[in-house]
N, C-alpha and C positions, 0 to 999 in steps of 0.2 A: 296823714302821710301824703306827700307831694307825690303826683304825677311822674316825678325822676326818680323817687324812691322806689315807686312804685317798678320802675322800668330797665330799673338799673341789674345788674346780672348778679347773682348770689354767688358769693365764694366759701362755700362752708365744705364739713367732712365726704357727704355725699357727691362732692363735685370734682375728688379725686381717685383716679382710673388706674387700675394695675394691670399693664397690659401683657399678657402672652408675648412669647418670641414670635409667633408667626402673625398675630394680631398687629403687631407693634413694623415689620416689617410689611404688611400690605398695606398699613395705615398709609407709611411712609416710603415706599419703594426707591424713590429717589436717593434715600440715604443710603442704601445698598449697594444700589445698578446704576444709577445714575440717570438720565432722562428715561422715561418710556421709549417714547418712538415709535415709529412705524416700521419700520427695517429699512428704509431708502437712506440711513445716516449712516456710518461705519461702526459709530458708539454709542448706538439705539442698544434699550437693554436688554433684546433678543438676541445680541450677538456676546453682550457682557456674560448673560448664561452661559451661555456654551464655553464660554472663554474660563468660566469661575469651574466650572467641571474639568476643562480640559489641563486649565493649571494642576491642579492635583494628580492628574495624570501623569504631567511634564516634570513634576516633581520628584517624584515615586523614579523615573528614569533617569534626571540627574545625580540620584543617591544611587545609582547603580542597579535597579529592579526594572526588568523592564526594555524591551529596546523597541517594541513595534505597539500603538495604539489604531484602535479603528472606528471611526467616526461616522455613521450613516443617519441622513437625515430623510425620511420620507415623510412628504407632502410638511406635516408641523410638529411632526414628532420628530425629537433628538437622540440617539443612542452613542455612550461613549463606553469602550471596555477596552481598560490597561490591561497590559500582562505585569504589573507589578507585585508587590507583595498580599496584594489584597487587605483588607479592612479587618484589622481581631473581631473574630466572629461574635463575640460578646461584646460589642460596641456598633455593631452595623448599625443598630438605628438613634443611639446618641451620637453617632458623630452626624448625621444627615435633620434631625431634630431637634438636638438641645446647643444654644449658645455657648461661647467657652468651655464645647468640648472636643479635642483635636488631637493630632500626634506633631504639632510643630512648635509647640511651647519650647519642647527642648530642643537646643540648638546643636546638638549632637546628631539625634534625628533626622534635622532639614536644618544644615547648615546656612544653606543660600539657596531659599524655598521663596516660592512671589509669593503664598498667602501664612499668611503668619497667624489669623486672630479667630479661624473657624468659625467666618460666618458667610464666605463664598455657598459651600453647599446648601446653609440651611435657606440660604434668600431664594435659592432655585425653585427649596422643595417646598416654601410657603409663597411661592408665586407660580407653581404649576399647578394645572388643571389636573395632571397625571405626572406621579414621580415612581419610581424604582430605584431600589439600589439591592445588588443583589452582591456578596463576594466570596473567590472561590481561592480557599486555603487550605493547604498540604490536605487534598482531598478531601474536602469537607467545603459546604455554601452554607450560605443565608440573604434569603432574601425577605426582603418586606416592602410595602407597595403604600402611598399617600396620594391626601387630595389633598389640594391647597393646606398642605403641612400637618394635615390631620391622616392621623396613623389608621391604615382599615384592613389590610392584612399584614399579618404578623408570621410568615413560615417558619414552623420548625427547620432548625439545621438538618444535611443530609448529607449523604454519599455521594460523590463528583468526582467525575472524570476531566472533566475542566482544568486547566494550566492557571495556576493562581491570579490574581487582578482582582478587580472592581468590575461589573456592568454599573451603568444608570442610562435608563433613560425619561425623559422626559416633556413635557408639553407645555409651555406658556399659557399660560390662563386667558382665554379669550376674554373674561370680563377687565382683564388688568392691560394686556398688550390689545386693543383696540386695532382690527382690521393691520393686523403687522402681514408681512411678507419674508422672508428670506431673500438676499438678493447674494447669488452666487458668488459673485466675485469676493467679496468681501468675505466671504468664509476660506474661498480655497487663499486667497492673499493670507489671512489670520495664521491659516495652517502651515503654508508656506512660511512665514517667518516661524514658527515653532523650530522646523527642521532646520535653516538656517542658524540655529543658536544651537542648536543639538546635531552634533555631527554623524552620531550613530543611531538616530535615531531615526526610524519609517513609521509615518501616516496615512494611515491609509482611508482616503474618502469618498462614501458612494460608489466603490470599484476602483477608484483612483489610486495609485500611489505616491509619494511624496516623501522626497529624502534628499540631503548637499552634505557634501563630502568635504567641500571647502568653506562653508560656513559660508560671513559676509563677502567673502568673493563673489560668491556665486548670487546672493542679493545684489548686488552692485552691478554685476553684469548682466541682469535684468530689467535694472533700473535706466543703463548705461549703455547702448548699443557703442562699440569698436569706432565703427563711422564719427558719430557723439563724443566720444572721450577725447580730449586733447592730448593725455598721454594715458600709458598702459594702468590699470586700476593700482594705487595702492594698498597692502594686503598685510598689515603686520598684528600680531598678538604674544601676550602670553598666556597664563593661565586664569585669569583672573580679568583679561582687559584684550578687546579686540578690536582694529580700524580698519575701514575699506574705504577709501575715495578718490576721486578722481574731479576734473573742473572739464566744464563743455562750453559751448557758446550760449544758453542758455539764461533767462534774466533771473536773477531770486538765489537762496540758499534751500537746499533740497536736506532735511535728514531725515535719517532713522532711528532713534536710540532706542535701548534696551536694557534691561534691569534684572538681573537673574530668568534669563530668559522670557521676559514679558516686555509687549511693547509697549514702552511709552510715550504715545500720539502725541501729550503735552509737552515731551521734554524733561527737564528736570535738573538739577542740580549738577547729573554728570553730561549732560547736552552744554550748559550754562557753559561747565570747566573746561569741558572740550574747545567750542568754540574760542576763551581766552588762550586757554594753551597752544591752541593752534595757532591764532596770530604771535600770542610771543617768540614759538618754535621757529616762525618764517622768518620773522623780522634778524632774530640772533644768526640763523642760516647764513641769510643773506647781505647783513650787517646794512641792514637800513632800515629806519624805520616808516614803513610804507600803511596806509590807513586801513583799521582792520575790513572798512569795506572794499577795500581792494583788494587786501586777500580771498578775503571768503565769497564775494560775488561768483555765483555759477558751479559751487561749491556741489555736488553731491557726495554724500557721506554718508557710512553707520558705524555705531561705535556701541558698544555692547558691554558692559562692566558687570562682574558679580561683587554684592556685598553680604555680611554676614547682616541678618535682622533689617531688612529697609523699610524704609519709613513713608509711604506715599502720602500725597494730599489727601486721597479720598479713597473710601474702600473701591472704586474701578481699576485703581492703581493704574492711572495712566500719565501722572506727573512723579517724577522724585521728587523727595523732600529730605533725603539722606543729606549730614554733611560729612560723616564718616563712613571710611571702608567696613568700618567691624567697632564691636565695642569698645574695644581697647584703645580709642581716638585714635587713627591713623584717618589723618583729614582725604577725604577723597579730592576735592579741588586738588590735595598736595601730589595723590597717587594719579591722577590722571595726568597731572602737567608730567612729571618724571616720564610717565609710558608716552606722552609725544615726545617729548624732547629726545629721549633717546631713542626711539625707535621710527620715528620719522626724521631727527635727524641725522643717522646711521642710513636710510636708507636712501638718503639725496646725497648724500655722499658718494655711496658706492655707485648709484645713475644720476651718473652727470647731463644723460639726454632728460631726463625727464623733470628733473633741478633745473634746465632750460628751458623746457614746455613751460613749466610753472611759473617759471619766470616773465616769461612771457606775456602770455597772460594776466598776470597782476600790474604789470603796466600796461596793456592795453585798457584795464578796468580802467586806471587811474587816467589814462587820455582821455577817456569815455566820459568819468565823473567831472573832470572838467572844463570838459566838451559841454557839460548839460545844465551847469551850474547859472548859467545866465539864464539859458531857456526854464529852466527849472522857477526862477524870481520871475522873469516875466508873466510866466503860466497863471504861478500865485496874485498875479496881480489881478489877470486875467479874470480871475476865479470870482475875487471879492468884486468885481466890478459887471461881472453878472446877475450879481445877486442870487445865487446857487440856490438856496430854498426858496426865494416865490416864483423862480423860472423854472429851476427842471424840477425840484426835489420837494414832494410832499413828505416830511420827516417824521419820524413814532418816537414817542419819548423814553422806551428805557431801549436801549443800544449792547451789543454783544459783548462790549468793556466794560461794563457799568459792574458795580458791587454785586449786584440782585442776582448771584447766580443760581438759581433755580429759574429766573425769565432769560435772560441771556440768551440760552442753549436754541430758543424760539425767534428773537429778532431776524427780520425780515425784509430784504430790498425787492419788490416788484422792478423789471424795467421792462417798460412796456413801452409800444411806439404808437403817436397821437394821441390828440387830444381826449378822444372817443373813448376810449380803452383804458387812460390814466383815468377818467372820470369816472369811469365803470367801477374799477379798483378803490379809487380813494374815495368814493360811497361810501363803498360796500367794507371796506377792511377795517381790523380793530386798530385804531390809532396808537396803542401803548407801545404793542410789538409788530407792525407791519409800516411799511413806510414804500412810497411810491416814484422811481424815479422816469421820468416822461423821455424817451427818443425825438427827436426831429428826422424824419425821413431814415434814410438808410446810413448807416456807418460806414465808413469808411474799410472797406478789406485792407489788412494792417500785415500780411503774410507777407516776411521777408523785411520787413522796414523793420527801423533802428529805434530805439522807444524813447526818442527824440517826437517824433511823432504824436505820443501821446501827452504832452505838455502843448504840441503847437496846436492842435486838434480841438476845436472846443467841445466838440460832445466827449471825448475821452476826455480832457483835460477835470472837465464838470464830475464825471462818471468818478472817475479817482479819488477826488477830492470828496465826495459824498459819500465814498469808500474809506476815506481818510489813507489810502495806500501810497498818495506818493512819496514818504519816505522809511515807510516798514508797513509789513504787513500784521507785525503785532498789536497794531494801532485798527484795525480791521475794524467798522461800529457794525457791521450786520451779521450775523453766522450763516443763514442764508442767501444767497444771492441769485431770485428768479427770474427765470427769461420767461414774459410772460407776451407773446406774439399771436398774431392771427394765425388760425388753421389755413392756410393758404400759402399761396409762392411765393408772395411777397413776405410772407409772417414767418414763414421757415429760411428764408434767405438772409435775411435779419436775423434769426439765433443762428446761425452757422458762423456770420461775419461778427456777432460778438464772443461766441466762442472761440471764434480765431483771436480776438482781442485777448480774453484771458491766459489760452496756452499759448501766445505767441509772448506778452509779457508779464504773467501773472501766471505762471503754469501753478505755484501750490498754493493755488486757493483752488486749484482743480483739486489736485493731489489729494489736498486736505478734505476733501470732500464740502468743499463749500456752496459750490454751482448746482444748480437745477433748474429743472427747466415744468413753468407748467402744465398740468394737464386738463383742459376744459374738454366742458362735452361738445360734439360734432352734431350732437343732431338731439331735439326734443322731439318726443312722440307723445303724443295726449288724444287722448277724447274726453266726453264731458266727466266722466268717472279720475281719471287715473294720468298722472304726467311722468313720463320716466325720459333719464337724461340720459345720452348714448354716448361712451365714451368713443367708439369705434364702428365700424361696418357690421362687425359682429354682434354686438350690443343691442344695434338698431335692427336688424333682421329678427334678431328676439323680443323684442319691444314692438313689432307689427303683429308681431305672431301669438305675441299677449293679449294686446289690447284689440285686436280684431282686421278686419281685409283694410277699411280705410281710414286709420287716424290720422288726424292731421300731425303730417311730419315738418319740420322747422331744422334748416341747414344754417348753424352758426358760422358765419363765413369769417367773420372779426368779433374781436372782444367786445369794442362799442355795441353789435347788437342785443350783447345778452344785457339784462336789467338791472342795476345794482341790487335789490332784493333777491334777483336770480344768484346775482353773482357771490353773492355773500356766504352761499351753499359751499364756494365750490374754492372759497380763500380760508374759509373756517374749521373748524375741527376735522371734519372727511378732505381736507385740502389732500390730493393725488400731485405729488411730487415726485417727478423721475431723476435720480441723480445722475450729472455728468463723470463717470467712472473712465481711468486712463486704465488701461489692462496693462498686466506685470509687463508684457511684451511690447506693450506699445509705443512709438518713437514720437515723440511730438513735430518734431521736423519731417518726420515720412509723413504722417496723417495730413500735418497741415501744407505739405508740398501737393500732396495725390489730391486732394480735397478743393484747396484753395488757390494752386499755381498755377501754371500756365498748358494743364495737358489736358487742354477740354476734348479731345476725341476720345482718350483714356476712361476720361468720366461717362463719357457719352455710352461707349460701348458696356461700360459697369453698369447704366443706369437698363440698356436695354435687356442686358443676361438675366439682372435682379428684377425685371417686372413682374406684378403681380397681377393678376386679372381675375377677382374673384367671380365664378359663374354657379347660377343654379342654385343660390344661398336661401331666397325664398323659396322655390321650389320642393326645396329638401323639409321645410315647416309646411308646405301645403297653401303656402301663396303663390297667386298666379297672374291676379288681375290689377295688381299697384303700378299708375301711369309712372311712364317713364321721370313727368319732368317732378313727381313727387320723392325719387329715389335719385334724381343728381344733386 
């Protein structure tokens, strides 16, 4: 027998596996939840949990059971309990354990339900560390208690004083969500749109409450300060289909869509129809036919649709893939053009101010676009005669567009400033999914300019182009984009001015959660034993206090100093990424007027109220005698 025979893999009876439901889902979590993650992403799978329980909740309320849910999350445990009809007691632990078993098969039951296929709860409860599910029916419960999907108490039914629903709660499995976090915003945003689709419904989180009585209204003027809006929000629905939007000065297209009350982050099918409808709706309005990016430039919008049975891309359910309203083929592209057409153009009818505003507007787009049309070719020329990848851009070969979507969701842009610090980086990083793009000195603060700008600009120009953005942003090749600067004034001044870059003309690749920024350590402490890397002042005062009175301590001032083996620590698997988050409230012209314009005593005065002086930090561990020039 040859050496390849010998070596080659057997494929006989023994080499096929029959796996469990909860085996077959931690094999494979991705097919569930969609990335792992850490929690720094919006659609990391520790928010997809919460989101797969809290649907069913939302469901139970849209079928009439139900008006208030309460949601408490301490430290990394999850609790969610409806007041719904509760779970038949005789089914509590198939529906949270065994596949294909549910109450949403029949479409009587859950008409226009987001989980249709009863495998939301069981991924929960075969990827928590600790699961519950307890329900309390016409005075009678049952609860029963799992570890990573394995049954280990079983409670007899009992007597309850309890008001019918569901409890569960739950805990992410440390061995599966690796070093995750919670990061607030993104939850109360999550919940926040719950009640924006549910008009009578309260959520109540951590003490918090949460309820919109006008639905997308009330989103849009979150989204949309008064100042911002160019005319009053539009606000039209019926039973079945809902629109709020309004156009600001703003660069990009902003939505929000939704799917029987679930957000869909990707879009989908009724985003697709929206957006066609909308430009057909203007053009017939206005009996011209003006380019749909003149329309829709500066766009924010939500647009919310129920259909009966929908169809997503993938069990996250954050793309549609419906082309019908309901089984009975009623095309949804056909039902969504009908509800613009007549109800936005009934409504520019009757406000002829605001039929004006908009009008406006879309020609001013269309001076603008060719206004930029020349600067736009010569940018591009620009670009190619740089030579964009051996100048700025070290590139990684699979890209955020690419087929391979299980790596995708990982592709990665460093932009980092100098030579020292690209080199640091492009050592150290893994060439498939991280890619390196190099600063020349300081950017340009871009606050207030015209995004003319960034075509004449060679560092922006370069920056876009390696982004692939300058003519959509669905062309995007990185999913992340980090700002990777020195710990110093110079290195924070630099991510402020290219954060101003992004919200000033790319605000939703904020939105979308694409920006962050990263985080290195400030200081190594070692002695001959033990090296520990200190993210913070905090970090380090505990890492002296470990390792004894005088280790030698090391103040990373710039990226260049740390050592590409150092740095490989800290771009790889434990990489600490803080996301750039815009809060529901937030105005991007106030931030970036206060921040970046011209009212430096304002700042000044801010900077001195906010000072911090930490004192007595050694002290309080029992250190006393570490020279001063060892601790600056």
């Amino acid at each position: 027998m040859s050496s390849e025979e010998i070596q080659k893999p057997q494929y006989t009876e023994s080499e096929i596996r029959s796996l469990d439901w909860k085996e077959h889902i931690r094999l494979r979590p991705g097919m569930y939840i969609g990335k792992l993650g850490d929690g720094t992403s919006v659609d990391d799978g520790i928010y997809v949990l919460i989101k797969e329980i809290v649907d069913n909740s939302i469901d139970e309320h849209v079928m009439g059971n139900g008006k208030k849910i309460e949601i408490n999350i301490d430290d990394k445990r999850v609790q969610v309990r409806d007041f719904g009809r509760g779970i038949p007691l005789g089914k509590v632990i198939d529906c949270v354990s065994k596949i294909n078993t549910g109450g949403k098969y029949d479409s009587k039951a859950f008409q226009k339900s987001v989980g249709l296929n009863g495998v939301g709860t069981k991924a929960v409860n075969a990827l928590s560390s600790y699961f519950v599910v307890q329900s309390f029916r016409d005075g009678r419960t049952k609860r029963a208690e799992f570890k990573c999907g394995e049954l280990i108490v079983d409670s007899p039914e009992t007597d309850t004083n309890e008001s019918n629903g569901t409890y569960i709660t739950f805990e992410p499995d440390a061995s599966v969500f690796k070093n995750y976090r919670y990061i607030q915003e993104y939850i109360r945003d999550q919940i926040k749109n719950y009640t924006y689709l549910n008009s009578a419904l309260t959520i109540k989180y951590n003490g918090d409450s949460y309820a919109s009585r006008r639905g997308l209204l009330d989103l849009l003027e979150t989204k949309v300060t008064t100042e911002a809006a160019l005319y009053p929000v539009i606000h039209v629905k019926t039973e079945d289909m809902e629109l709020a939007f309004t156009h600001t000065d703003a660069y990009g297209e902003e939505y929000y869509s939704f799917v029987n009350g679930q957000y869909t982050t990707q879009g989908g099918t009724h985003l697709a129809a929206f957006r066609e409808a909308f430009v057909r709706t203007i053009r017939d309005f206005y009996k011209k036919e003006f380019d749909a990016a003149d329309i829709r430039s500066s766009i924010t919008a939500a647009i919310s649709v129920r259909v009966m049975e929908p169809v997503f891309e993938s069990q996250t359910k954050t793309k549609l893939g419906s082309t019908e309203m309901s089984p009975d083929g009623i095309s949804l592209k056909s039902a969504v053009l009908d509800f613009i057409k007549k109800q936005v153009d009934d409504y520019l009818h009757k406000n002829t101010k605001t039929a004006d505003a908009l009008l406006k507007k879309i020609l001013q787009n269309e001076r603008e676009r060719k206004d930029m049309a020349g600067v736009q070719k010569l940018a591009k020329e620009r670009a190619k005669r740089a030579n964009l990848h051996n100048k700025k851009l070290r590139d990684c070969r699979i890209h955020f567009g690419d087929e391979k979507k299980e790596e995708r969701y990982d592709s990665t842009l460093f932009i980092t400033e100098g030579d020292s610090a690209s080199g640091s980086i492009t050592k150290s990083r893994n060439p498939d999914l991280q890619a390196v793009f190099s600063l020349r000195g300081k950017p340009l603060n871009c606050y207030g300019l015209k995004k003319k700008v960034v075509y004449e600009n060679e560092e922006f120009n370069l920056l876009q182009h390696a982004l692939d953005i300058e003519e959509s942003l669905e062309n995007l090749r990185y999913n992340k984009i980090v700002l990777a600067t020195d710990a110093d004034v110079d290195g924070m001044h630099i991510r402020l001015l290219m954060m101003t870059f992004f919200l000033q003309f790319f605000p939703d690749l904020v939105r979308n959660g694409h920006l962050y920024i990263l985080q290195t350590p400030l200081f190594r402490v070692r002695n001959k034993k033990e090296t520990i890397y200190c993210f913070s002042d905090k970090e380090r005062v505990n890492a002296i206090g470990k390792l004894g009175v005088r280790p030698e301590i090391t103040r990373f001032k710039g990226l260049g100093e740390i050592s590409p083996d150092e740095f490989g620590r800290f771009i790889g698997p434990d990489i600490r990424l803080e996301p750039v988050i815009l809060k529901e409230e937030a105005s991007i012209e106030k931030l970036l007027n206060y921040y970046m314009g011209k009212n430096t005593p304002e700042r000044q005065e801010f900077i001195i109220d906010n000072l911090v002086v930490e004192k007595n930090d050694l002290a309080e561990i029992g250190v006393t005698d570490v020279p001063e020039e060892e601790l600056a």
